[in-house]
The first five atom37 places (N, CA, C, CB, O) and aatype in JSON, in Angstrom:
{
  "aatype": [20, 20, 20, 20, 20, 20, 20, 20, 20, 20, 20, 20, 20, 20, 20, 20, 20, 20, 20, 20, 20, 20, 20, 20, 20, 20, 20, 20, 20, 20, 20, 20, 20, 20, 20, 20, 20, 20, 20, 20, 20, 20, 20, 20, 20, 20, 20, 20, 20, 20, 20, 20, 20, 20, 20, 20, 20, 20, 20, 20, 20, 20, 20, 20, 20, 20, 20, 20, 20, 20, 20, 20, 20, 20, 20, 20, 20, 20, 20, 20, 20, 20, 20, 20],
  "atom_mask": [
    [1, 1, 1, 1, 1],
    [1, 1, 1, 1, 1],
    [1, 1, 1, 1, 1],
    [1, 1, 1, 1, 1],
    [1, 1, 1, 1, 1],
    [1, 1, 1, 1, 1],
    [1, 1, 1, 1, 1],
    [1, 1, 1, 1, 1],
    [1, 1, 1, 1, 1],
    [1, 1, 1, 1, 1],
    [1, 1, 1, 1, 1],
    [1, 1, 1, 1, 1],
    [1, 1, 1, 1, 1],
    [1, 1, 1, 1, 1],
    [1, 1, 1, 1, 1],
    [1, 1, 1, 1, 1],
    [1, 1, 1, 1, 1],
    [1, 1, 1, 1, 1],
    [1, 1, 1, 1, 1],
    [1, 1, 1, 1, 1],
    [1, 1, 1, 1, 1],
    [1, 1, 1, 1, 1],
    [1, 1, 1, 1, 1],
    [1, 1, 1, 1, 1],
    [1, 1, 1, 1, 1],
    [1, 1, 1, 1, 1],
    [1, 1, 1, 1, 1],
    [1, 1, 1, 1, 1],
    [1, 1, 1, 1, 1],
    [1, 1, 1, 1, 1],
    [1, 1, 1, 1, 1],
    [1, 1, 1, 1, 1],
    [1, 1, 1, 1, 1],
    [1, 1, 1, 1, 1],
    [1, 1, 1, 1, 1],
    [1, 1, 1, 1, 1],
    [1, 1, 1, 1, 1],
    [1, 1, 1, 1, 1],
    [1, 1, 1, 1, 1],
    [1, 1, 1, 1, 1],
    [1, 1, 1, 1, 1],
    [1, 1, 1, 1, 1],
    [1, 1, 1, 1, 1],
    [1, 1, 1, 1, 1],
    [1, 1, 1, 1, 1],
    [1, 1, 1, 1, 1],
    [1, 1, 1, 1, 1],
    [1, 1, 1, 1, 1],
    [1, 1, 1, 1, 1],
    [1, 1, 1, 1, 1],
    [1, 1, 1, 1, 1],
    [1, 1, 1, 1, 1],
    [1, 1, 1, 1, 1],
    [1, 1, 1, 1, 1],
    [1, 1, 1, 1, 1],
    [1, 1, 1, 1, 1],
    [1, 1, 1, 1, 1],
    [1, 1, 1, 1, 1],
    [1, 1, 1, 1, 1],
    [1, 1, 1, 1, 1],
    [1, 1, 1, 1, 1],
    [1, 1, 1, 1, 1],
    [1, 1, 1, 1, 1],
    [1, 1, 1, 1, 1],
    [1, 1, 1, 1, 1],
    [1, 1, 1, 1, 1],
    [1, 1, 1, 1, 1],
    [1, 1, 1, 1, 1],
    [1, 1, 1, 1, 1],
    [1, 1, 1, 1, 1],
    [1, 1, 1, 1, 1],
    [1, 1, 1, 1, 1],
    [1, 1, 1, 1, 1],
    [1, 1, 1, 1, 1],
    [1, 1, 1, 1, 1],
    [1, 1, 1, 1, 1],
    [1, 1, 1, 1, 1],
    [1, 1, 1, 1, 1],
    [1, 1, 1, 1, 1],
    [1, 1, 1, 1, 1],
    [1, 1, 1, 1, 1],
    [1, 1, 1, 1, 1],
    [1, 1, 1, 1, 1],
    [1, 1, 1, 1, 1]
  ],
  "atom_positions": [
    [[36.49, -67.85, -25.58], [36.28, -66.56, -24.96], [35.5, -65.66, -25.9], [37.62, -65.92, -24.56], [35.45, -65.87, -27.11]],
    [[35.0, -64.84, -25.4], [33.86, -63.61, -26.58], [34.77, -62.86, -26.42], [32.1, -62.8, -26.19], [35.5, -62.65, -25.45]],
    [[34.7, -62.21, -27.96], [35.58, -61.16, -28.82], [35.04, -59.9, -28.43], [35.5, -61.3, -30.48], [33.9, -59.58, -28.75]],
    [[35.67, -59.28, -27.89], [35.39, -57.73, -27.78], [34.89, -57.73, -26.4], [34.26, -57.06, -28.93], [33.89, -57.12, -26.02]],
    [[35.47, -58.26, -25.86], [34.89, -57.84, -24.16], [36.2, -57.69, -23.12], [33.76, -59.34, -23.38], [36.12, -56.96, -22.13]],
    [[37.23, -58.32, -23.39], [38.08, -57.64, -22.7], [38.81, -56.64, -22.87], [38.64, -58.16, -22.43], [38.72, -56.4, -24.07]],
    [[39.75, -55.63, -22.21], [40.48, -54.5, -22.33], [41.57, -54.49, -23.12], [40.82, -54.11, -21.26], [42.35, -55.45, -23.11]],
    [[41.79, -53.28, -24.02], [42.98, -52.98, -24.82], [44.15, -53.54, -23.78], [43.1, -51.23, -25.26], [44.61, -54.68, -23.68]],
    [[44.44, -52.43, -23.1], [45.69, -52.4, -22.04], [46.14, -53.37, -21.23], [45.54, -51.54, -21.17], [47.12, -53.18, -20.52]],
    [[45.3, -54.8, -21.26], [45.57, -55.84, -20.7], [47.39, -56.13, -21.14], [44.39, -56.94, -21.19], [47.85, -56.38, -22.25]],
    [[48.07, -55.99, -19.87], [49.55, -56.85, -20.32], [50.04, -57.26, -19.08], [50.86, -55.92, -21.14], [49.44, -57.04, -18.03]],
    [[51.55, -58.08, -19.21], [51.92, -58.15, -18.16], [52.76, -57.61, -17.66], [52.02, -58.89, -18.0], [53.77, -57.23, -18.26]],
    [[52.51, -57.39, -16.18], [52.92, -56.12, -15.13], [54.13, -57.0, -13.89], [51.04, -55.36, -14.09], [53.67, -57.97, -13.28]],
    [[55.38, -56.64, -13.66], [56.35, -56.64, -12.5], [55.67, -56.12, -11.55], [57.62, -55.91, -12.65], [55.58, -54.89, -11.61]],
    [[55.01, -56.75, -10.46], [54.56, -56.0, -9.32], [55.85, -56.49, -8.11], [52.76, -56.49, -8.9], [56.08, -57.68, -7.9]],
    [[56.66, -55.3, -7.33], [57.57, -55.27, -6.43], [56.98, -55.35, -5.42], [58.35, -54.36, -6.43], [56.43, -54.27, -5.16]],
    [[56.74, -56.4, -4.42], [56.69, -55.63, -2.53], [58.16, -55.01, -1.78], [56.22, -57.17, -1.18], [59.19, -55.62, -1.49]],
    [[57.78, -53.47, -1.6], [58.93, -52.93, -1.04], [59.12, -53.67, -0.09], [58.93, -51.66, -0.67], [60.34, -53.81, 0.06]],
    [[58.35, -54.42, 0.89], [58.54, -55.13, 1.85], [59.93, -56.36, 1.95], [57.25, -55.63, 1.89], [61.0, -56.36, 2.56]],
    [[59.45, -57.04, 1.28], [60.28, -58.35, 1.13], [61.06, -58.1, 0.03], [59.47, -59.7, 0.93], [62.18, -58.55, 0.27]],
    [[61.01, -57.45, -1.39], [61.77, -57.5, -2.08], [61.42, -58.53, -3.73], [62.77, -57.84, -1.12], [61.79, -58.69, -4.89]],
    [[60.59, -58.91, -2.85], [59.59, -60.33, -3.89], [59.29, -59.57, -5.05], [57.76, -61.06, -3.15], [59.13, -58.35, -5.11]],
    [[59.23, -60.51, -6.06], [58.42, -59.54, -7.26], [57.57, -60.9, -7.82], [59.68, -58.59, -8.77], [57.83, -62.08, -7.56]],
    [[56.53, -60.39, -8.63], [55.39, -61.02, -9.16], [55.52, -60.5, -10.92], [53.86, -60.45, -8.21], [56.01, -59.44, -11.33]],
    [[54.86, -61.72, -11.82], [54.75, -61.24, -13.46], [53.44, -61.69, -13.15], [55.73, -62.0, -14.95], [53.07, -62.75, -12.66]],
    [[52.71, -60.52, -13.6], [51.33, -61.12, -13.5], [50.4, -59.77, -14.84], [50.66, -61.06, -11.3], [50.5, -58.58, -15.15]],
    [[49.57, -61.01, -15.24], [48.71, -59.93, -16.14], [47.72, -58.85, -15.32], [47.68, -60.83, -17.17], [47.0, -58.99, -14.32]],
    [[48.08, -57.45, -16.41], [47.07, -56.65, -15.15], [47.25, -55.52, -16.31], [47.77, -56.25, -13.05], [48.04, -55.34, -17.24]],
    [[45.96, -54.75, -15.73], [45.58, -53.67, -16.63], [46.16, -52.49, -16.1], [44.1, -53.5, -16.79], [46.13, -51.58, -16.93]],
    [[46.63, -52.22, -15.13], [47.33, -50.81, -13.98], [47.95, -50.04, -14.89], [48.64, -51.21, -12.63], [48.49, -50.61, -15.84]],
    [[48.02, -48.42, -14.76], [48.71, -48.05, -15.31], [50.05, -47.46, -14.52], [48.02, -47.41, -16.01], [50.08, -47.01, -13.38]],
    [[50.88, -47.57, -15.24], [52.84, -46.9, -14.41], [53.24, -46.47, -15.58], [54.39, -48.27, -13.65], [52.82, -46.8, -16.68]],
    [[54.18, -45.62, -15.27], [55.21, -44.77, -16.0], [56.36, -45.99, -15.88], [55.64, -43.07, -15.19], [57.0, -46.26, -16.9]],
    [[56.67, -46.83, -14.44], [58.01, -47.22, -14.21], [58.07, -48.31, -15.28], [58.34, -47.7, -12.66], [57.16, -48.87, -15.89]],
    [[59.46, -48.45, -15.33], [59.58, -49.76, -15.88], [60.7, -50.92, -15.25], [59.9, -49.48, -17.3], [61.64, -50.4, -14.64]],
    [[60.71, -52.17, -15.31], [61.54, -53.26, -15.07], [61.74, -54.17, -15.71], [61.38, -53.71, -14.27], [61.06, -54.53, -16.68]],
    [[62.91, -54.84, -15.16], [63.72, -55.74, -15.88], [63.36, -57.08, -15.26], [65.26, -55.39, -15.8], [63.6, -57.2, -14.06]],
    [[62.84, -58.07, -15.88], [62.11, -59.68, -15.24], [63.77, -60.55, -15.61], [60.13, -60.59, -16.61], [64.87, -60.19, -16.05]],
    [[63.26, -61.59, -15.23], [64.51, -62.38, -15.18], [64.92, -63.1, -16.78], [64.24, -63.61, -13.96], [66.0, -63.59, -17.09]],
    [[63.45, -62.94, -17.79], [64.04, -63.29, -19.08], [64.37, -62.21, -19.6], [63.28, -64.01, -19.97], [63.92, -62.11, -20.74]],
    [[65.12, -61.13, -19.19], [65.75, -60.28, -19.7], [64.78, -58.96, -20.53], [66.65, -61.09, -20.5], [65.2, -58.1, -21.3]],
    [[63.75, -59.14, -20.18], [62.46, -57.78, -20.82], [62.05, -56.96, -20.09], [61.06, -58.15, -21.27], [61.73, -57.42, -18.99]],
    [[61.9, -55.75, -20.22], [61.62, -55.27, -19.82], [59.45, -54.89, -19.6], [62.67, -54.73, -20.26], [58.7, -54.84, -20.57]],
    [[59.05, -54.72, -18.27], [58.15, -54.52, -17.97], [57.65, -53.35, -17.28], [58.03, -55.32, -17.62], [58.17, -52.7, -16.37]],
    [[56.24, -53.18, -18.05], [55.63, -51.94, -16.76], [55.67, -52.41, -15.23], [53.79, -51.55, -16.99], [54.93, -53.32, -14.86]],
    [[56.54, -51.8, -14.4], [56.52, -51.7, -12.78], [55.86, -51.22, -11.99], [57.27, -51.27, -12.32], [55.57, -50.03, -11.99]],
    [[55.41, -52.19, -11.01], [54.36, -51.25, -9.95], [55.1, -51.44, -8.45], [52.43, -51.99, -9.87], [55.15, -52.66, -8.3]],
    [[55.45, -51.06, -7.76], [56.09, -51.07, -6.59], [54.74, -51.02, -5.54], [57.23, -49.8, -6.5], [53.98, -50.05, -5.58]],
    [[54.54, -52.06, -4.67], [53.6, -52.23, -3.33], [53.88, -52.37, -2.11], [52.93, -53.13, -3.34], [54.81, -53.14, -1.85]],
    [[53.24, -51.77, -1.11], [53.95, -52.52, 0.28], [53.66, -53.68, 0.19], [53.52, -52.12, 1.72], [54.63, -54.44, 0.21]],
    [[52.33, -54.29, 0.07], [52.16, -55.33, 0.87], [51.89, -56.41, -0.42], [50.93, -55.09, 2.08], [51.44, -56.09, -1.52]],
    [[52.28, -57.72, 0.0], [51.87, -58.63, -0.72], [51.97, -60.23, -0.2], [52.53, -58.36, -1.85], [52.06, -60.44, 1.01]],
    [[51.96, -61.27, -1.06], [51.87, -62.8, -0.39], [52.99, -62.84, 0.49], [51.98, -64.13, -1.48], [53.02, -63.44, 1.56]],
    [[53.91, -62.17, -0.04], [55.6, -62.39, 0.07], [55.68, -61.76, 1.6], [56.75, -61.35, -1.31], [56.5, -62.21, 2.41]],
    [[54.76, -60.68, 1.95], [55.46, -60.09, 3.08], [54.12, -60.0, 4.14], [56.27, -58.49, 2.64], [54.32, -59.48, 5.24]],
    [[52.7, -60.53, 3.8], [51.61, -60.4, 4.85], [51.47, -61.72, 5.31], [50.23, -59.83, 4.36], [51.35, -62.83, 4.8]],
    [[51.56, -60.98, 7.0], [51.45, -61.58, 7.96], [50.67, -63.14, 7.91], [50.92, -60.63, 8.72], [51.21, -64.24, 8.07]],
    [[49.3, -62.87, 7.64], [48.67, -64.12, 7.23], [49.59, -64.79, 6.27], [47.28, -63.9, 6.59], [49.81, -65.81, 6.93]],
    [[50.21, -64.92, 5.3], [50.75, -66.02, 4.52], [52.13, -66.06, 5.29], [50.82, -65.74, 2.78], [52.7, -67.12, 5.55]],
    [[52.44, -65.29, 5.51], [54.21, -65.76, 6.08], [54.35, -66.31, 7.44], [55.33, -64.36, 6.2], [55.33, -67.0, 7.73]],
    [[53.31, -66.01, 8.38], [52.93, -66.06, 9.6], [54.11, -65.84, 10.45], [52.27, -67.24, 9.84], [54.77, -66.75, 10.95]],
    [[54.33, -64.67, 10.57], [54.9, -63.49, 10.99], [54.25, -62.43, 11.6], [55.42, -63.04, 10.11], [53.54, -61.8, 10.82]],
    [[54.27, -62.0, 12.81], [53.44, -60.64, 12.9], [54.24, -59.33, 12.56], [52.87, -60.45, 14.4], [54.81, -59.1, 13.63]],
    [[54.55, -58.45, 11.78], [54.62, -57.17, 11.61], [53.82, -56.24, 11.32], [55.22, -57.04, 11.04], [52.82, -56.46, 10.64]],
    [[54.15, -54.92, 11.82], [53.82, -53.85, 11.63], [54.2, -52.94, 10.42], [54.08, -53.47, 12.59], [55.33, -52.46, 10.51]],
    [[53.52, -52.64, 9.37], [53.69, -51.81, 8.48], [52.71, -50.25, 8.56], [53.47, -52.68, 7.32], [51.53, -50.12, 8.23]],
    [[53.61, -49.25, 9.07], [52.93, -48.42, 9.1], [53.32, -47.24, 8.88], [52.47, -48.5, 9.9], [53.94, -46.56, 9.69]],
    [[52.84, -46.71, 7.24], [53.61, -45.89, 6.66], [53.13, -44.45, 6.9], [53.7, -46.25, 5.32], [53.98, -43.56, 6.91]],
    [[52.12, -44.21, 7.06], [50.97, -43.0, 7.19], [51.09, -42.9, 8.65], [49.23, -43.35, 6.63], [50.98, -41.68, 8.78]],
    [[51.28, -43.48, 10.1], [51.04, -43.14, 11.56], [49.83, -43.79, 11.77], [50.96, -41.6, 11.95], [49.45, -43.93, 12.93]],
    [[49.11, -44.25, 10.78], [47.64, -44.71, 11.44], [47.6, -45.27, 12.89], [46.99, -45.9, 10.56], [46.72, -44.99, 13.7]],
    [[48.72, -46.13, 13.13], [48.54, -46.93, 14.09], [48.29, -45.89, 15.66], [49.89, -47.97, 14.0], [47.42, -45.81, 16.53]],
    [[49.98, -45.03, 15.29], [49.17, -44.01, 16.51], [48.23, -43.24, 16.46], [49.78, -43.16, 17.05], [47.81, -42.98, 17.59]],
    [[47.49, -42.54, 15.32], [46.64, -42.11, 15.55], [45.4, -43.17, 16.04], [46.56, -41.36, 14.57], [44.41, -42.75, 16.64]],
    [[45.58, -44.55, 15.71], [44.28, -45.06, 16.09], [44.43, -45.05, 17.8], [43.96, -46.69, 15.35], [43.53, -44.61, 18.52]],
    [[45.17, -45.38, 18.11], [45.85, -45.27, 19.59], [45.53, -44.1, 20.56], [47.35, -45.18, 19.43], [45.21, -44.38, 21.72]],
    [[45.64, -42.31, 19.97], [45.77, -41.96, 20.46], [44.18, -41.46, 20.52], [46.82, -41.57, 20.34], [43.78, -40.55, 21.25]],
    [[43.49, -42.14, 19.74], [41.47, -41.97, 19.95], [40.98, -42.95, 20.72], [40.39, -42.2, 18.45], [40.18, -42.78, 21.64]],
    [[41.46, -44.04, 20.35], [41.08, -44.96, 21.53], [41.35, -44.35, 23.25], [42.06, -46.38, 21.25], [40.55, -44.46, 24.18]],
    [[42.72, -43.71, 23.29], [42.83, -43.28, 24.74], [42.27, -41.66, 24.98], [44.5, -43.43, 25.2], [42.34, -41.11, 26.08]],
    [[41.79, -41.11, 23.94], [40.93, -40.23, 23.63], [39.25, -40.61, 24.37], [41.03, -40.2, 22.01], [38.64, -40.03, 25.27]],
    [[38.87, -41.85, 23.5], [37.62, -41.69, 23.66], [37.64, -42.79, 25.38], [36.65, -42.26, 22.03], [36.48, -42.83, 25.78]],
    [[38.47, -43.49, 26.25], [38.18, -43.76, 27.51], [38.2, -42.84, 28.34], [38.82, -44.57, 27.93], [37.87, -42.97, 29.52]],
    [[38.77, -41.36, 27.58], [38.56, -40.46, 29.05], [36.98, -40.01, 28.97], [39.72, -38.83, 29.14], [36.48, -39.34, 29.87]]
  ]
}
């Protein structure tokens, strides 16, 4: 690998899907205040997500709805907006 090209802050990160509950150790540069506890007993920077392998539709093949903002009705209520 060449020296001096990747990032200081590179470590590894607990990413949570609020969804399923799943968690991931994965290297990542993100920054959080939170922190967590992995299963070898260390603690890690935490990132909490809705969505991930664990809980989207395409990999679980499941259809749900996640809809935290209303988008869905607002997309709904333009669509029956724009047929009048």
């Amino acid at each position: 690998m060449k020296a001096k090209i990747h990032p200081k802050n590179y470590r590894k990160v607990v990413f949570e899907d609020t969804s399923s509950g799943e968690r991931f150790l994965i290297g990542s540069t993100i920054q959080t205040n939170a922190v967590g506890e992995w299963t070898d007993k260390k603690e890690y920077p935490l990132v909490k997500v809705e969505l991930s392998s664990a809980s989207h539709p395409f990999y679980t093949g499941k259809e749900t709805v996640v809809d935290t903002a209303g988008r869905v009705d607002k997309f709904k209520r333009r669509v029956a907006a724009a047929k009048k």
